[in-house]
N, C-alpha and C positions, 0 to 999 in steps of 0.2 A: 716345350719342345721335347720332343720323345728322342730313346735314342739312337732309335731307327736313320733319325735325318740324318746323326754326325756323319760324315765322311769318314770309307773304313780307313783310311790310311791314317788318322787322327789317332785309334783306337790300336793300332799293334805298330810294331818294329820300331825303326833309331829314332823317325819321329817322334812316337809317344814318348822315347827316352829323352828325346832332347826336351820336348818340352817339360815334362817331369822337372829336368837337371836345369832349365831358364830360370823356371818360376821357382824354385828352391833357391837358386843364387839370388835372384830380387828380392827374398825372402829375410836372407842373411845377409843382404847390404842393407834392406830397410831395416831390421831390428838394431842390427851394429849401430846405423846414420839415427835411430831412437834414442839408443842406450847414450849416446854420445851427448845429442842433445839434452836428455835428462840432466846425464852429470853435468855437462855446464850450468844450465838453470839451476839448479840447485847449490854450487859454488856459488855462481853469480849474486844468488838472493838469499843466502844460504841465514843474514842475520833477520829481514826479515822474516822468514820461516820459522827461523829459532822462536822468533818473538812470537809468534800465532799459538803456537803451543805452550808458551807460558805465561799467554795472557789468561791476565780474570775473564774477559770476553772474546774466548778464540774467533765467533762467528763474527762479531764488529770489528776483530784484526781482519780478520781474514777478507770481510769489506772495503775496505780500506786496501790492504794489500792489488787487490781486483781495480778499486779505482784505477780506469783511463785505461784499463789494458781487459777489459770484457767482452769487447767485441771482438776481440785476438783471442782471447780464452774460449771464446765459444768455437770457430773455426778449428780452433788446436785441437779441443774436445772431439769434436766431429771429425776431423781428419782422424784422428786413437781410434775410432770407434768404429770406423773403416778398415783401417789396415788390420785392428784387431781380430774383424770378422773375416777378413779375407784370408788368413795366416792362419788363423784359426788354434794355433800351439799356443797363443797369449790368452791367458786367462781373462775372462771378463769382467770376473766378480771386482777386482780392484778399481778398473774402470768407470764402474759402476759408484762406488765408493769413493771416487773422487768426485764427480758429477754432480754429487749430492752433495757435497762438503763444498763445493765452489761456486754452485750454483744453487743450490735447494734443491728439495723434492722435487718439486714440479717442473722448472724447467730446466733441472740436470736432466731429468728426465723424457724431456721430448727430445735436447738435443743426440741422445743417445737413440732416441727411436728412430730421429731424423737421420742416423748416421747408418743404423742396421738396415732401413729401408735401402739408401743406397750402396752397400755393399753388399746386401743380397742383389739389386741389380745388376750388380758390376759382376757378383760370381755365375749368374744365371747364365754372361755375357761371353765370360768367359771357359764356362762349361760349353756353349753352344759355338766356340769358336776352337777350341780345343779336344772337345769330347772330354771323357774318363780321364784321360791325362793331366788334367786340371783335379781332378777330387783327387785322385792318387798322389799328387804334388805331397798335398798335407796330410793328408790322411791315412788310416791303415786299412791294406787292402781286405783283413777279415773284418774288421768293423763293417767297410762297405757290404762286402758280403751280407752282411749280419742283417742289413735294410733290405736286402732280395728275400728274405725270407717273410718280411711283412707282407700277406697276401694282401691288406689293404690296401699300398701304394701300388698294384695296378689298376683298381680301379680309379675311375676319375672321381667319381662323389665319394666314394668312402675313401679315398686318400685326403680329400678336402678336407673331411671331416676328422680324420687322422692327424693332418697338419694342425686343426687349431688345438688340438687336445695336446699337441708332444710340445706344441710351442706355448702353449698358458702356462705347462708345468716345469717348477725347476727341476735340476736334477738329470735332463736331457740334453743331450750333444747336438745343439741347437744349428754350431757351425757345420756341422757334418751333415745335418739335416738340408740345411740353405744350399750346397753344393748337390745333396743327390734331388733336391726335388727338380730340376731340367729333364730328369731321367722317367718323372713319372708320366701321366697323362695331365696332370695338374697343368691350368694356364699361368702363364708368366705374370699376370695383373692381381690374377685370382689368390695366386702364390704369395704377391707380396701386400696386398692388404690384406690376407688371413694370417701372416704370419708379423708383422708389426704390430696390427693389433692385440693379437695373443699374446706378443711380449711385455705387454705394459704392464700385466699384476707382477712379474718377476722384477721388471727395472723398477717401477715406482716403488713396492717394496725398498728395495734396497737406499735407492739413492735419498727419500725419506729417512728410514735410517740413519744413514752418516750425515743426514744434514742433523736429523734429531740431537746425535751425538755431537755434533759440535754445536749447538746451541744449549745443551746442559739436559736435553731430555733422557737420559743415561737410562729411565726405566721403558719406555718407549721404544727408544732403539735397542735395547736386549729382546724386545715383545716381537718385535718386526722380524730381527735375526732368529732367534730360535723361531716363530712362524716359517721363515724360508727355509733353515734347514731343516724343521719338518716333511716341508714340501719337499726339499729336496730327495731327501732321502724316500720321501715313496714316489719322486716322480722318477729315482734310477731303476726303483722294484719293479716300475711299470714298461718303464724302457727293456729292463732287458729279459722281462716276462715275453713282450712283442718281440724282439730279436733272435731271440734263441728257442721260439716256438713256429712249427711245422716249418715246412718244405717250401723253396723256393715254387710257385708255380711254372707248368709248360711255359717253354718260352713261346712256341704259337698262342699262347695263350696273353699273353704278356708283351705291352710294350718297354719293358726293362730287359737289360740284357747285358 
């Protein structure tokens, strides 16, 4: 959706303020109703826990521990992985890092794909229902800026092509991406299978990783993380090489605005 279609009253005055000041409060009741659940869960189970960490076999604890409660583990997961993306101020890398400690590589890691597919849809839904007012909630307004100045994201094929390359690499503001692409010409289906699939070298990385690391593969999982922060670090050079180079285009020229 371009952002032509939003309705203007969406995009200026008390409006846009209320909605900004809505979804900011949902924001900090959800983290607050998180942090809360956290700390119980972890009172609650807190010897179990203890024991997983200083077993000789954290991975067969931590088996064990998951017995009869996996199929709630997975939902729980998926549900983090939601709100993570839609909030967008909650880091992901930890996320990630538990996914693969509770689940493995592999299928920590689909349910985390399973989880950013739908909260890209959910924020598509709600960029298109609220305009800018929605990315402003989380976001900062020169950052947004900073994506107007990618001449690429007006076009439709070279933004396509844009999105799998910002989303393969780490090191890119992945959330703030999911929220401005409604704004391009990019289709909403087009959007979310090039940008789930492109996420899978950066999660499976990872959640392999801290599965490696609690199954004793200590060398492995060092290999994995210094590879991601490699990446990361030249996928921020690359990010903000694109950001902070030329000029917003005409806006007659541009469905961004």
């Amino acid at each position: 959706m371009n952002s032509e279609e939003f309705p203007e009253k969406k995009e200026i005055g008390e409006e846009s303020s209320s909605v900004r000041k809505g979804l900011r409060i949902f924001a900090a009741v959800t983290v607050t109703l998180l942090i809360a659940a956290g700390i119980w869960f972890v009172l609650h189970n807190f010897a179990a826990l203890k024991g997983i960490f200083i077993s000789d076999d954290p991975a067969k604890a931590m088996d064990e521990f998951l017995n009869g409660n996996r199929l709630l583990g997975v939902f729980v997961l998926f549900f983090l992985q939601v709100i993570q993306i839609i909030l967008a101020f909650i880091p992901g890398g930890p996320m990630q890092m538990i996914a693969g400690a509770l689940y493995g590589g592999f299928f920590g890691g689909l349910i985390l794909l399973a989880g950013a597919a739908a909260a890209s849809a959910l924020i598509w839904w709600l960029v298109g229902l609220f305009g800018t007012a929605a990315m402003e909630a989380f976001h900062n307004k020169e950052k947004i800026g900073h994506l107007h100045r990618i001449r690429a994201l007006h076009d439709e094929r070279q933004a396509e092509a844009l999105i799998w390359i910002l989303f393969l690499i780490p090191g890119v503001p992945k959330d703030l991406l999911t929220y401005f692409a409604p704004l391009t010409p990019v289709k909403e289906k087009r959007f979310l299978v090039i940008s789930t699939i492109a996420r899978c070298p950066g999660i499976f990385l990872t959640t392999f990783a801290s599965s490696s690391l609690l199954s004793g593969s200590v060398w492995i999982s060092v290999s994995l993380y210094a590879l991601m922060f490699v990446a990361a670090l030249g996928g921020g050079w690359y990010y903000q090489k694109k950001t902070q180079g030329g000029k917003t285009p005409p806006e007659k020229n541009s469905s961004l605005k």
